[in-house]
DRENTIZA-468967 format. One line per 10 residues: their letters; for each residue x negated, y negated, z of C-alpha. Coordinates in Angstrom, 2 decimals. Example, Ala and Ser with C-alpha at 12.3 -4.5 7.8 and 13.67 -1.06 7.14 Angstrom:
as) -12.30:4.50:7.80; -13.67:1.06:7.14
//
This chain:
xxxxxxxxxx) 0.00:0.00:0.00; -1.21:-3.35:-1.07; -0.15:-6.43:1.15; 0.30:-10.13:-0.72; -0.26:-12.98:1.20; 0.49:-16.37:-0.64; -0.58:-18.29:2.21; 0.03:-21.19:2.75; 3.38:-22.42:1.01; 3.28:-26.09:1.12
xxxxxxxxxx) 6.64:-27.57:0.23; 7.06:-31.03:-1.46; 8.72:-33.25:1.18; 12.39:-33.16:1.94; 12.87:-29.78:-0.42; 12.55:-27.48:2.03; 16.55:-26.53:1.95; 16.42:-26.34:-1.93; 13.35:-24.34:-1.87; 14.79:-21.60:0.61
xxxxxxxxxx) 18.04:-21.52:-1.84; 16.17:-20.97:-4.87; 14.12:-18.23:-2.91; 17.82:-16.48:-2.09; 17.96:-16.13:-6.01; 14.51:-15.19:-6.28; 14.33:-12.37:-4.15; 16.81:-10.68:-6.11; 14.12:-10.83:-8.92; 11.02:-9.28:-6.74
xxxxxxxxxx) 12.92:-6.79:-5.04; 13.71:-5.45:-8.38; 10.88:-4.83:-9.31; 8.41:-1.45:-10.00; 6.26:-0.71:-7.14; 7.99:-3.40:-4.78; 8.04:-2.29:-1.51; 9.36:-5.48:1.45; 8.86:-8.65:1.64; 8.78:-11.13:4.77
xxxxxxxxxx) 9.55:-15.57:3.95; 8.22:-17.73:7.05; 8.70:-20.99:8.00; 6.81:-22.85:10.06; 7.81:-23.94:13.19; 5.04:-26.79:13.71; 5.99:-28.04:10.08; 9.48:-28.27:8.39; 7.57:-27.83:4.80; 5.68:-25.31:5.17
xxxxxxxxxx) 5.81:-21.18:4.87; 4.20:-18.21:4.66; 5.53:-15.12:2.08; 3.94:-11.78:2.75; 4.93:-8.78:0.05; 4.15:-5.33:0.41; 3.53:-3.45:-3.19; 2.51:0.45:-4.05; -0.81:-1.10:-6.13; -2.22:-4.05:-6.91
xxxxxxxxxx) -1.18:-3.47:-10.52; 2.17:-3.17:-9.63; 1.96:-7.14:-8.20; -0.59:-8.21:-10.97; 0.44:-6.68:-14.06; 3.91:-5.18:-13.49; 5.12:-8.14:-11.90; 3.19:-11.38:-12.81; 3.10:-10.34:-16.60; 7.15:-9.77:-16.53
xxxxxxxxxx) 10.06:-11.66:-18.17; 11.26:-11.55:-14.57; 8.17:-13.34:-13.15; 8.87:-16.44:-15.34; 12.26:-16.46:-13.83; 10.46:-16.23:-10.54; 8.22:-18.91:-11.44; 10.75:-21.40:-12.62; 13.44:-21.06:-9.58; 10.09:-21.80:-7.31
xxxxxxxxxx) 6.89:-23.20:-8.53; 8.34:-26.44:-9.09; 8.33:-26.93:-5.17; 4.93:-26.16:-4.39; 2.54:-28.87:-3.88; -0.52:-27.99:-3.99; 0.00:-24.47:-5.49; -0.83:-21.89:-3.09; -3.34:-19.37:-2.90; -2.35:-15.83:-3.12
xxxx) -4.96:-12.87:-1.89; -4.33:-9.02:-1.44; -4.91:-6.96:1.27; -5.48:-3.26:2.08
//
């Protein structure tokens, strides 16, 4: 199992609500994916605009190639990369 951490999810100020509705419709999209196994949204409690998102996946290719080179990922990315400011950093973890 391969854990994604796109740490840390810096919202652009006074989205926050829009950005957690648009992830409602996203997870739809990453949960239907091959390989996908959980994933985990948190918010901050120290700051209202910022989160963590930690998936579980079977394989890195499953997050890197199944996923990020889908139809579905640009669905993914336009519902939530809009909101990001700077973009984050996402690492894997075994």
């Amino acid at each position: 199992m391969i854990l994604e951490v796109a740490a840390t999810l810096i919202i652009k100020k006074g989205q926050s609500k829009a950005f957690e509705n648009n992830f409602k419709k996203a997870e739809t999209i990453i949960s239907s994916m091959k390989g996908y196994i959980s994933h985990e949204l948190k918010k901050c409690i120290e700051q209202d605009d910022k989160y963590i998102l930690l998936v579980n996946w079977e394989t890195l290719e499953n997050h890197e190639i199944g996923f990020r080179q889908s139809d579905e990922y640009q669905e993914w990315k336009a519902l939530l990369h809009h909101f990001y400011e700077p973009f984050p950093t996402v690492e894997h973890y075994v």
